[in-house]
C-alpha positions in Angstrom: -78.2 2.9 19.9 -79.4 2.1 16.5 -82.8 2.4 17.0 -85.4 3.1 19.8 -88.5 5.4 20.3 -85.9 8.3 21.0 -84.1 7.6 17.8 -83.8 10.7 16.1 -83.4 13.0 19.6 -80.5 14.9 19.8 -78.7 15.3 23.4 -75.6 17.1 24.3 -73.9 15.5 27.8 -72.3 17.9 30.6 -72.0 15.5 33.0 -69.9 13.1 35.1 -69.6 10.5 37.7 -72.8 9.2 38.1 -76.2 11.1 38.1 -76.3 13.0 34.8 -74.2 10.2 32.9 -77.5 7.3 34.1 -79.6 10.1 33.0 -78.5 10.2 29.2 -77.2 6.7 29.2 -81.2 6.2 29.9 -82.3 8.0 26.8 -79.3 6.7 24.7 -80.3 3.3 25.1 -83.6 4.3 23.7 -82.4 5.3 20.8 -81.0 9.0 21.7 -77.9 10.2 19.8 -75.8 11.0 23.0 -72.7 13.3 22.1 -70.8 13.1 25.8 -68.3 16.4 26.1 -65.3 15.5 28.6 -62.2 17.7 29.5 -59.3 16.7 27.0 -58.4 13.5 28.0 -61.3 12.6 29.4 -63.5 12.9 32.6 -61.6 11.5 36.0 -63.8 8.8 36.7 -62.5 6.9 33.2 -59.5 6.2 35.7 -60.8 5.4 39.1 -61.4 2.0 40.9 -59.6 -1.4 40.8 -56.6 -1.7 38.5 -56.8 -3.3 35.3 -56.8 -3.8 31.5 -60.2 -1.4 31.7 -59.1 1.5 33.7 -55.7 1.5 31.7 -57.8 1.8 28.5 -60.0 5.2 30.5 -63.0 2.4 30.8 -63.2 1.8 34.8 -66.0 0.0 36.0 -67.4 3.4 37.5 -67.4 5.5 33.7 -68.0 2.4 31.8 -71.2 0.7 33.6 -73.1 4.3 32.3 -71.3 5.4 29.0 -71.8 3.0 26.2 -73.3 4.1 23.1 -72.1 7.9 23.7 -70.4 10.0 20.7 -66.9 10.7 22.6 -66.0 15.0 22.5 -62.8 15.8 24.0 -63.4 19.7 24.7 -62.4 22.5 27.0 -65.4 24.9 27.0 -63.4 27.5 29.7 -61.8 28.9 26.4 -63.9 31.0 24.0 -63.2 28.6 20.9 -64.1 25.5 23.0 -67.6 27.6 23.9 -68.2 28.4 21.0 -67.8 24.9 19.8 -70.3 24.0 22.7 -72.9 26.8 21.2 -72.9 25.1 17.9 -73.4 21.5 19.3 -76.4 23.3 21.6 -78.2 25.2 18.2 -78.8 21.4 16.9 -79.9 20.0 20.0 -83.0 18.9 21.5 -82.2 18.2 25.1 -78.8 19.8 27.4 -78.2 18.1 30.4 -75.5 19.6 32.9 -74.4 18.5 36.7 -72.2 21.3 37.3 -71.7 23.4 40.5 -75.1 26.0 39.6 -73.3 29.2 38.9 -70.6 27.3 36.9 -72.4 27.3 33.2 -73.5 30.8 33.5 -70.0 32.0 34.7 -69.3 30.6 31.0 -71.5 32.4 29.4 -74.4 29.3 29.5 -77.2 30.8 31.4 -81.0 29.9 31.2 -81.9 33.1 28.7 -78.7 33.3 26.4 -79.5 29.1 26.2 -83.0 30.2 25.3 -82.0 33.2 22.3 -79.3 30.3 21.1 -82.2 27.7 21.1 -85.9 28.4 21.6 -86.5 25.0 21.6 -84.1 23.4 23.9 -84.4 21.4 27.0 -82.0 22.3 29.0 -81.8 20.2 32.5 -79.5 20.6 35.2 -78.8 18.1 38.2 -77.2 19.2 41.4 -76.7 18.3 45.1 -79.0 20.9 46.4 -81.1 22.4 42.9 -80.8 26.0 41.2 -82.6 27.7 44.2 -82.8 27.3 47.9 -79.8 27.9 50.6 -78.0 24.7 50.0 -77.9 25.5 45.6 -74.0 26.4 46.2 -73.4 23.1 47.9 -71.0 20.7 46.2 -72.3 17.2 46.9 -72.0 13.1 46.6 -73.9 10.4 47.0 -73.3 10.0 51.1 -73.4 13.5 51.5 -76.7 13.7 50.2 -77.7 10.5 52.0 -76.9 12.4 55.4 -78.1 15.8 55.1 -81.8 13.8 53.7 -82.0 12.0 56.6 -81.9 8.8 54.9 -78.8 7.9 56.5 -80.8 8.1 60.1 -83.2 5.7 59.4 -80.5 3.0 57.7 -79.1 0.5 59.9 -79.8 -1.1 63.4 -81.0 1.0 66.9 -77.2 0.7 67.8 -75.7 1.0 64.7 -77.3 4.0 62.7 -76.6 6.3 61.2 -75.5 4.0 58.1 -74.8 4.9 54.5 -76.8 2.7 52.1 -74.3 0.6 50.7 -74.7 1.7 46.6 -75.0 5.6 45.6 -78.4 4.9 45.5 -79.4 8.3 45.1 -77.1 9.1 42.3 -79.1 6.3 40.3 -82.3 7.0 41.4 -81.4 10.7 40.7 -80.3 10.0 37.4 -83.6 7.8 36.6 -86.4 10.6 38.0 -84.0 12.9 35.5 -84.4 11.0 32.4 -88.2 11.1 33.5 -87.9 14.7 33.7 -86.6 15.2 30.5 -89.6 12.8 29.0 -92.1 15.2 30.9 -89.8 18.1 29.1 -90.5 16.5 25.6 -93.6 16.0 26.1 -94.4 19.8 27.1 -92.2 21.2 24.2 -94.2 19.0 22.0 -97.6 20.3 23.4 -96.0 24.7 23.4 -92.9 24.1 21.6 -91.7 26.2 23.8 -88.2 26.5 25.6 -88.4 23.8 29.0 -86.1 23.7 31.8 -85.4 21.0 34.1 -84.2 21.8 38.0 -83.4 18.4 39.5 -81.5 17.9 42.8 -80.3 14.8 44.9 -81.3 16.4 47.7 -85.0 16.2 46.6 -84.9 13.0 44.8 -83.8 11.5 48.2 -86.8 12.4 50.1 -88.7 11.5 47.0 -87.3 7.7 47.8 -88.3 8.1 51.5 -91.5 9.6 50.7 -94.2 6.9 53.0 -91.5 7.9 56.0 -91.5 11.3 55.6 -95.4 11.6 55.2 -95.6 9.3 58.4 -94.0 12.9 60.1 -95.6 15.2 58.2 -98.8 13.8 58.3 -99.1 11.6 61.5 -96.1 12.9 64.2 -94.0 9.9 63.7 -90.3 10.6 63.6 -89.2 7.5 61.6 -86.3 5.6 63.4 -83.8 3.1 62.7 -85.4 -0.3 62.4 -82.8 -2.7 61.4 -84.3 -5.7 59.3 -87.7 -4.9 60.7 -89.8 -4.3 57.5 -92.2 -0.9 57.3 -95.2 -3.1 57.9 -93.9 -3.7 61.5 -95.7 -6.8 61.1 -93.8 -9.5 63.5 -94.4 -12.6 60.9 -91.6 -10.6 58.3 -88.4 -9.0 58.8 -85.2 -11.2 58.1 -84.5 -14.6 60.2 -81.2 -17.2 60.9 -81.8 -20.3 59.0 -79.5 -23.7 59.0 -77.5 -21.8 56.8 -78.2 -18.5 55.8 -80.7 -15.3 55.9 -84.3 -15.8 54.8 -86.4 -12.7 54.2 -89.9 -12.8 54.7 -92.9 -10.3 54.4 -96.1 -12.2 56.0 -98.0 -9.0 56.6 -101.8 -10.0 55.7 -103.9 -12.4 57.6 -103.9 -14.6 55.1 -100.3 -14.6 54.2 -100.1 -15.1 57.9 -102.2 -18.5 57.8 -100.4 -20.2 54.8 -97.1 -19.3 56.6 -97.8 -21.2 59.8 -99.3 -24.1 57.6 -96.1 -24.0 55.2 -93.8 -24.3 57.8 -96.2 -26.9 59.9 -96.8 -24.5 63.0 -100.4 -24.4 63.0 -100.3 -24.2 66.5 -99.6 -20.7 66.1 -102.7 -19.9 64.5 -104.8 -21.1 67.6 -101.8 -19.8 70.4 -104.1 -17.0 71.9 -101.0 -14.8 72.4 -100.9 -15.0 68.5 -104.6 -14.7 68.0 -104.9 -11.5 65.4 -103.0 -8.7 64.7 -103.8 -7.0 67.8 -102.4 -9.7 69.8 -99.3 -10.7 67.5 -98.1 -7.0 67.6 -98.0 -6.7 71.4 -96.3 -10.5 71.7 -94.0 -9.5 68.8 -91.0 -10.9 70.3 -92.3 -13.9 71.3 -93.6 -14.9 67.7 -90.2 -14.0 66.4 -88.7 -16.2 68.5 -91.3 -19.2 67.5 -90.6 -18.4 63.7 -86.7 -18.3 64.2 -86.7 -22.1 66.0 -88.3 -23.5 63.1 -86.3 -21.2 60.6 -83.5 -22.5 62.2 -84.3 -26.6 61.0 -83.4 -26.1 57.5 -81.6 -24.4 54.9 -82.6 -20.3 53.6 -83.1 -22.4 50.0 -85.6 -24.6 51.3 -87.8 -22.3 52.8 -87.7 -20.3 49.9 -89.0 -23.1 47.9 -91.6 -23.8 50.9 -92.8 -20.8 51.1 -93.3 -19.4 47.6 -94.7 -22.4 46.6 -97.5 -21.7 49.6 -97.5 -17.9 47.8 -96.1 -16.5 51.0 -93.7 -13.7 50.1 -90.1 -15.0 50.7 -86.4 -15.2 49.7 -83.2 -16.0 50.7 -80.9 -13.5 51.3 -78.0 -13.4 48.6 -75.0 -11.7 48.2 -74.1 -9.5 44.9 -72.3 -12.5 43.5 -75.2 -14.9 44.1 -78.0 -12.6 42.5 -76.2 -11.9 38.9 -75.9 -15.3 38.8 -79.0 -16.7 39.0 -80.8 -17.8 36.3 -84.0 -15.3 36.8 -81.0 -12.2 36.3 -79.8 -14.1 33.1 -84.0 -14.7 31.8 -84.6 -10.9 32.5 -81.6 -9.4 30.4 -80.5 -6.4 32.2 -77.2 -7.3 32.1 -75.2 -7.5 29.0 -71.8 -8.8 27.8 -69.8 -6.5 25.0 -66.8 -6.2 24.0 -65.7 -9.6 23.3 -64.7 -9.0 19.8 -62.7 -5.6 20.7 -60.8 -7.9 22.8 -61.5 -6.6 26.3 -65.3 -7.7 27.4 -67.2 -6.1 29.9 -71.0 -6.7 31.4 -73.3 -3.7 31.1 -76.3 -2.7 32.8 -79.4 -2.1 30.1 -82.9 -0.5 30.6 -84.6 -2.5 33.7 -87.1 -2.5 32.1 -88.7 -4.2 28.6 -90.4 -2.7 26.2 -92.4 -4.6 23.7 -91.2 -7.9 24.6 -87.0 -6.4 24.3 -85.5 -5.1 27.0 -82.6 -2.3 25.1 -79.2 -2.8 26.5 -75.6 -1.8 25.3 -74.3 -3.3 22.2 -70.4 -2.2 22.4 -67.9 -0.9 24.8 -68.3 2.8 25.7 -65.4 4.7 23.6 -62.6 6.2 24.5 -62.0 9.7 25.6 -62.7 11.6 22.3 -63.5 9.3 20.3 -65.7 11.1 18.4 -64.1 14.9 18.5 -62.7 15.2 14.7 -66.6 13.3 13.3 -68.4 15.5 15.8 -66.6 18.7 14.8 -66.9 18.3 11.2 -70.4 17.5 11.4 -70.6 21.1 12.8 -68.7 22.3 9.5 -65.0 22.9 10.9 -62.7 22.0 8.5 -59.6 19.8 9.3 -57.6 23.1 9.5 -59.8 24.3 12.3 -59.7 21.2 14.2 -55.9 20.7 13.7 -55.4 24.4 15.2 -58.3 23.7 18.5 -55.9 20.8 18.8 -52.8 21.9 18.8 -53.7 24.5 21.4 -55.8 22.0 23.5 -59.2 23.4 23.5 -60.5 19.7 21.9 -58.8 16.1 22.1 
């Protein structure tokens, strides 16, 4: 990106698929120059997913949607000249971040201490499955892999129907966000010492960071956390999800007086003086029965309606939407995560940006991610290889 508070940070990208790439597509679009090393011919996931104009150009959905604004180096660093092209890059960086198996890098020479003699400086991060220690470190993994072995897959779906994945790898994003975090925390410390940092990251522990209230319910309280369906965390029987005319309606009633401007929102007062429905207490042991009251009336009109109803009463509320639905409603379009490049390289796509804004601006991608080695012949002579040098690593295939 052309500007950004990172403007000016130097990172060198060992990764793939999805976790490492969010990670440094994070940072890039704060204004980190991002040099992205692939295999010649780029990393597998350029071709993957539904056919099309995109994957035929190496810019599937899957690459693309985490890869703009990235320098492009084609590279083989198994041979000694692609290695020691990777050893350059590394003396000028600030920040390394890897996903390989851990063993991998320091089978090529790229452990923590010969990182640390080629640059005292550096902060070198690595994301895995299972971390750099413990008795799952040699474990390959994936998103639903991780999602099993966590337990989060045991407490996703219905009493009958669990164990369920989460639908997105949401543990390759979230893994890839508490990285770029990391390698803030990183910065800052090397800007207190200026010392070498290094950054152990794992799915594996970034998933039971996202269950963290269940997991302290059995650490801390006995509870072994179970299925639950639609049935919210509160366990409070005025939310959960519920049939309307014509769709889904989510609802999270959980205080008392969310729970009074409900039943006058949706005219059942009679619910507030109902004995079974009293307080808390009482609502909690007749929980069936007020989720049958509050599904009859849900059932008169459309999820859009009591959306409108209810918000307007400040009760928390919303119909349910599909993917389609949400990126095209206006709120998506007035919070501009989303953004549409391409269109004058004649093959647009829609990015994600930072979901977040800074300032007022919320950063996003301003062109389509480049193609596999884009940038190998302006990255290698900014290292000071001459064009002889990079014709030869070419001709023998170390860079692409």
């Amino acid at each position: 990106m052309p500007s950004g508070p990172l403007r000016g940070l130097h990172i060198i990208d060992l990764t793939q698929v999805f976790a490492g790439p969010y990670c440094t597509y994070l940072l890039g679009l704060l204004g980190a120059e991002v040099v992205k090393v692939e295999l010649p011919g780029g990393e597998w996931s350029r071709t993957q997913g539904p056919s099309g104009p995109a994957r035929d150009a190496g810019l599937a959905a899957g690459f693309a949607t985490q890869a703009a604004g990235k320098r492009m180096l084609g590279l083989d660093i198994r041979t000694p000249a692609g290695a020691a092209v990777l050893r350059d890059l590394l003396r000028g960086a600030d920040v390394f971040v890897e996903n390989l198996t851990p063993g991998t890098l320091a089978r090529l020479g790229f452990d923590q201490q010969a990182l640390q003699a080629l640059n005292p400086r550096l902060v070198f991060a690595s994301i895995s499955g299972f971390g750099q220690v413990g008795p799952f470190a040699p474990w390959p993994a994936f998103d639903h892999i991780i999602q099993a072995v966590s337990g989060l897959m045991s407490v996703t779906g219905t009493k009958d129907a669990a164990p369920l994945r989460v639908g997105p790898p949401v543990v390759d994003y979230a893994t890839g966000a508490y990285a770029a975090f990391a390698v803030m925390a990183a910065l800052a410390q090397r800007a207190a010492d200026g010392g070498f940092q290094r950054v152990d990251l794992s799915m594996w522990d970034c998933a039971q960071a996202l269950m963290s209230s269940a997991i302290s319910l059995h650490l801390n309280a006995g509870v072994t956390p179970r299925p639950e369906g639609n049935i919210p965390a509160s366990g409070s029987p005025s939310s959960g999800v519920f049939d309307t005319a014509d769709g889904k309606l989510a609802l999270a009633a959980n205080f008392e007086p969310q729970y009074r401007r409900l039943c006058a929102a949706i005219g059942r007062e009679d619910l507030l003086t109902d004995p079974r429905f009293a307080d808390r207490a009482t609502r909690l042991a007749q929980a069936d029965a007020l989720r049958r009251e509050l599904a009859a009336t849900f059932a008169a009109k459309s999820a859009a309606a009591w959306e409108a109803t209810l918000m307007a009463a400040d009760v928390p509320a919303g119909r349910v939407r599909s993917i389609p639905e949400a990126v095209a409603d206006p709120h998506t379009t007035a919070r501009g995560v989303w953004r549409e490049v391409g269109a004058g390289q004649g093959m647009a796509m829609t990015l994600p940006g930072l979901p977040f804004r800074l300032n007022g601006g919320a950063p996003g991608p301003i062109a389509l991610p480049a193609a596999a080695g884009a940038d190998t012949d302006a990255v290698l002579l900014s290292l000071g290889r001459t064009e002889a040098e990079i014709l030869a690593l070419r001709r023998d295939g170390i860079v692409a």
